[in-house]
DOBA-556552 format. One record per residue (C-alpha): x, y, z. Coordinates in steps of 0.2 Angstrom, whole numbers, plus 2048, in hexadecimal, padded with zeros to 3 digits. Example, Ala and Ser with C-alpha at 12.3 -4.5 7.8 and 13.67 -1.06 7.14 Angstrom:
2
83E7EA8278447FB824
end
This chain:
63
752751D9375975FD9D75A76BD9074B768D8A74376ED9B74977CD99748782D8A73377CD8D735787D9D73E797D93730795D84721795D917267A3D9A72A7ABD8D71C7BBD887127B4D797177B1D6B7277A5D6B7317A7D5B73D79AD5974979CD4775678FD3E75978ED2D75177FD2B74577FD3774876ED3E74F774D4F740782D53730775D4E73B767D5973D775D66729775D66726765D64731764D75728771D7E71776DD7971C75AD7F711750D8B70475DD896FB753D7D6F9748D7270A740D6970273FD5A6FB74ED5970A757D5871574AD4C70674ED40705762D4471975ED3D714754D30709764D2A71776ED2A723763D2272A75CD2F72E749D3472E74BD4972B738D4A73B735D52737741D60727733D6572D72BD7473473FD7B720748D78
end
């Protein structure tokens, strides 16, 4: 979970915009997901996922 502070702590004080890039995009949106965790809603951001294509169900008990 360490990591994951971090990388939360880079991205936010980060100048605006954040781009993240991988081929697939699976690690930048979990990389957001991450960040944007225990900000908001869970559910809100496995459907913001879902909208993109994106299954982040498993990343539930983490946001």
């Amino acid at each position: 979970m360490r990591i994951t502070h971090a990388i939360a702590a880079l991205a936010l004080a980060a100048p605006a915009p954040v781009l993240a890039y991988c081929r697939t995009g699976t690690r930048s949106i979990t990389a957001w997901a991450l960040t944007h965790g225990g900000q908001g809603n869970a559910d809100d951001i496995i459907a913001a996922g879902a909208q993109a294509g994106y299954d982040l169900s498993s990343l539930r008990p983490l946001l």
